[in-house]
C-alpha positions as CSV (number, residue, x, y, z in Angstrom):
1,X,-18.2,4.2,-102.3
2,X,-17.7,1.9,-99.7
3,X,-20.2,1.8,-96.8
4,X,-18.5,1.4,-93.1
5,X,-20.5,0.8,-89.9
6,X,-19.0,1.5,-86.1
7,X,-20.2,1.4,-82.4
8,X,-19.8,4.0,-80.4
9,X,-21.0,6.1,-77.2
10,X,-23.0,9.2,-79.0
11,X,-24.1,12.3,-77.6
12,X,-26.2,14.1,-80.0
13,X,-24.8,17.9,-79.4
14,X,-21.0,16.8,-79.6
15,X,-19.2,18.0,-82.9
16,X,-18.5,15.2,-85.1
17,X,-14.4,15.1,-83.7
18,X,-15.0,15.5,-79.9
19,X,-16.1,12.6,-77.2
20,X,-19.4,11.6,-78.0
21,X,-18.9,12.2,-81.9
22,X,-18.9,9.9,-84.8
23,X,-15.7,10.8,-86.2
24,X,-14.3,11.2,-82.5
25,X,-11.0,8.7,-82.2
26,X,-11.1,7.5,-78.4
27,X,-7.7,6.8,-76.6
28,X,-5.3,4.0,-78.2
29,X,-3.4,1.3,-77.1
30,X,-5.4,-1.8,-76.5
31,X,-6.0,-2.6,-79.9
32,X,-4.8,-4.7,-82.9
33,X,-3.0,-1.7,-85.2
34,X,-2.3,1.1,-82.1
35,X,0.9,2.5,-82.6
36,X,0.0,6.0,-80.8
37,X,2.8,7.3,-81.2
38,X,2.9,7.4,-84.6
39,X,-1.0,7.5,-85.3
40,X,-4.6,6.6,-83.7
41,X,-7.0,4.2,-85.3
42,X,-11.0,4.6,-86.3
43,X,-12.2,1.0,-86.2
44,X,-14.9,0.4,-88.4
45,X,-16.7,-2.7,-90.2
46,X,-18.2,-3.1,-93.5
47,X,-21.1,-4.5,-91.9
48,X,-23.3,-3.1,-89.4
49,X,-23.8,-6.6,-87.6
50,X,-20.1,-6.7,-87.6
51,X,-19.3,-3.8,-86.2
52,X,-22.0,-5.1,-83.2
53,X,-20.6,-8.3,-82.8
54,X,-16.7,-6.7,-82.8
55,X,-17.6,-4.0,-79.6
56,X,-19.9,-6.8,-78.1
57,X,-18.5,-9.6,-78.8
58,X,-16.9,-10.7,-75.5
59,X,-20.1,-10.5,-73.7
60,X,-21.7,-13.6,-73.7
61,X,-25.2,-12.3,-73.0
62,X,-26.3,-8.8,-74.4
63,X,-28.4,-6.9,-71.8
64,X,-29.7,-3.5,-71.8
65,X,-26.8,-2.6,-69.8
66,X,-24.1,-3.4,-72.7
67,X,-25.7,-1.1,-74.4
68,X,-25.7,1.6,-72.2
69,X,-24.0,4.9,-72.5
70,X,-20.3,5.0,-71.7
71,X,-19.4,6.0,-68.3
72,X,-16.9,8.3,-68.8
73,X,-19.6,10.2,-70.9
74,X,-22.9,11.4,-69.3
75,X,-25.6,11.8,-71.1
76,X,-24.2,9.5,-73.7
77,X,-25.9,6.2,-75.7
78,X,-24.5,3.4,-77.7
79,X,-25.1,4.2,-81.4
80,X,-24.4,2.4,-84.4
81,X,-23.0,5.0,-87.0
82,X,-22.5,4.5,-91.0
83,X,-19.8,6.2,-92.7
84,X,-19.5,6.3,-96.5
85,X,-15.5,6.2,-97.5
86,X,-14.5,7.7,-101.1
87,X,-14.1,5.2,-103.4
88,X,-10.0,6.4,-104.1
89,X,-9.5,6.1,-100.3
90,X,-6.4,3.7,-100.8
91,X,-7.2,0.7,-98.2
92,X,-4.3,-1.9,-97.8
93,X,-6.6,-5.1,-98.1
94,X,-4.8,-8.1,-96.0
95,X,-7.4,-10.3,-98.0
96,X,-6.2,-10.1,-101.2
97,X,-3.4,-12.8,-101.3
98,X,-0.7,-10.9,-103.8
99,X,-0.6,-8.1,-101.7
100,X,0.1,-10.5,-98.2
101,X,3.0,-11.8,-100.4
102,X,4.3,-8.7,-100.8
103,X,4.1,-7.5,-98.0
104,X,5.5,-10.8,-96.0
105,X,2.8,-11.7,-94.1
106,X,0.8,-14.6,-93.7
107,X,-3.0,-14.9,-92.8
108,X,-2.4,-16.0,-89.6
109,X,-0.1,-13.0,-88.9
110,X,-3.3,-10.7,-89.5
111,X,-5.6,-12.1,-87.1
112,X,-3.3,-13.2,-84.3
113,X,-4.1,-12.3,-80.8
114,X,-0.6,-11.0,-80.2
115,X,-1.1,-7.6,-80.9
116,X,2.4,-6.9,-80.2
117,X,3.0,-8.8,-83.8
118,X,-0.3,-7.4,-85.4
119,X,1.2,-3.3,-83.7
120,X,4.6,-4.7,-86.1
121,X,2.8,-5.3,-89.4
122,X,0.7,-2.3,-89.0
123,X,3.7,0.1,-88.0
124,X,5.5,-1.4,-91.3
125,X,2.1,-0.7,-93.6
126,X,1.6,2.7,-92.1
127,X,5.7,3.4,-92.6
128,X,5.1,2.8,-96.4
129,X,2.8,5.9,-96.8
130,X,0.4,4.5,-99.4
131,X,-2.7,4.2,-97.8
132,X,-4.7,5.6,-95.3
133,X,-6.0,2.2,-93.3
134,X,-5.5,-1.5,-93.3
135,X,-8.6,-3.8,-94.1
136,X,-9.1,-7.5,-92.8
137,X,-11.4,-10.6,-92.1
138,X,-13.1,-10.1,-89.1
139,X,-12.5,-12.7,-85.9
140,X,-15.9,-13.0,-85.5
141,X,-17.1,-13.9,-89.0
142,X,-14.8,-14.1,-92.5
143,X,-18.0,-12.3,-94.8
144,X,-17.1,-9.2,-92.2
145,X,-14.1,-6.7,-92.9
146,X,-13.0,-5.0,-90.2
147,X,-11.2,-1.7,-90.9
148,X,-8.7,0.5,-89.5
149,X,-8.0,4.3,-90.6
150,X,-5.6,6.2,-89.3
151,X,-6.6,8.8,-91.5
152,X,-10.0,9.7,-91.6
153,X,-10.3,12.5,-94.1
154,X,-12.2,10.8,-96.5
155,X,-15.1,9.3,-94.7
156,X,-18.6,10.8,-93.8
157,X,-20.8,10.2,-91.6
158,X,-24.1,9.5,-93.2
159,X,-26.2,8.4,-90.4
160,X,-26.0,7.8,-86.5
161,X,-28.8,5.9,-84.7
162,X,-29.6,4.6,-81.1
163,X,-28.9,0.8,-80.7
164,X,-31.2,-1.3,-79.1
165,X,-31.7,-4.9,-78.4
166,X,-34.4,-4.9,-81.0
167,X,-32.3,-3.3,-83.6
168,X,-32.1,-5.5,-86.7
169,X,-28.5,-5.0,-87.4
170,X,-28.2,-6.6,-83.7
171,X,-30.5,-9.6,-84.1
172,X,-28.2,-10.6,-86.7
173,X,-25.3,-10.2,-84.8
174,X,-26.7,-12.1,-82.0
175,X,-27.8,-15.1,-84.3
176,X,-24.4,-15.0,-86.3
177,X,-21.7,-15.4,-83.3
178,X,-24.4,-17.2,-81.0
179,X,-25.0,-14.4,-78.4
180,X,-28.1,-14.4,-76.1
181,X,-30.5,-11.1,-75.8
182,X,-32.2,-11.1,-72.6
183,X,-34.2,-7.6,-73.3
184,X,-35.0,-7.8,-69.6
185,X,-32.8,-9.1,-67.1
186,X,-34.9,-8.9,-63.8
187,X,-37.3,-11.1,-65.3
């Protein structure tokens, strides 16, 4: 079964589909397969550090403060959660090279930043009804597949824990994509 990995703000009394939980889908429409009118998206990675580097990524220097709670949720904390996803969970993998031919797209296609063509392709995938999610390489790192399900019925959570600067999964992150953690800015 494959293990996935995602960042999210966590509050420990939310049920696992409301704000705060680990199955919780937040609003769409800024990201790389949102078509929400036809379906939300749980982005995931099948690597914690991945995961890390894909919500933190555009932050040059990673503070306490980036990994505070959400805002719009008090009370809240940035968790990294794990998910195990059953193994017949059909996943359209973008990596495999048969299936891009098939489908008519090229690699490049998959990890433009024009999500207006990246929102086409996954509208087309989704419109084909065989498989619950697309997986791809992720931007930050190749050995890193980033996943999105718009159907999540056949994940579980496994395990949801606090994330800290010191939190192995983020050291690696850090080191991989060249990010600086200054564990105390006022130093």
């Amino acid at each position: 079964m494959p293990i996935l990995y995602r960042v999210l703000p966590f509050l420990a009394n939310a049920r696992p589909d409301e704000p705060g939980g680990a199955l919780y889908v937040p609003r769409q429409g800024g990201g790389r397969l949102d078509n929400p009118e036809l379906y939300s998206v749980l982005y995931l990675s099948d690597a914690a550090s991945g995961a890390i580097s894909e919500a933190f990524g555009r932050f040059p220097e990673w503070t306490p403060a980036v990994f505070a709670g959400s805002p719009s949720l008090p009370g809240s904390m940035r968790a990294i959660a794990r998910y195990r996803l059953s193994d017949e969970a059909p996943l359209c993998d973008l990596d495999d090279p048969e299936l891009l031919r098939r489908l008519r797209l090229r690699p490049s296609e998959v990890v433009s930043r024009d999500y207006g063509r990246t929102r086409a392709w996954a509208r087309r995938i989704y419109e084909q009804r065989q498989w619950i999610g697309v997986r791809w390489w992720s931007y930050y790192d190749p050995r890193w597949a980033s996943v999105g399900l718009w159907d999540t019925s056949r994940l579980e959570v496994e395990d949801v824990q606090s994330l800290r600067v010191d939190h192995p999964a983020l050291v690696e992150a850090s080191r991989t994509i060249v990010r600086r953690i200054i564990e105390n800015p006022h130093r």
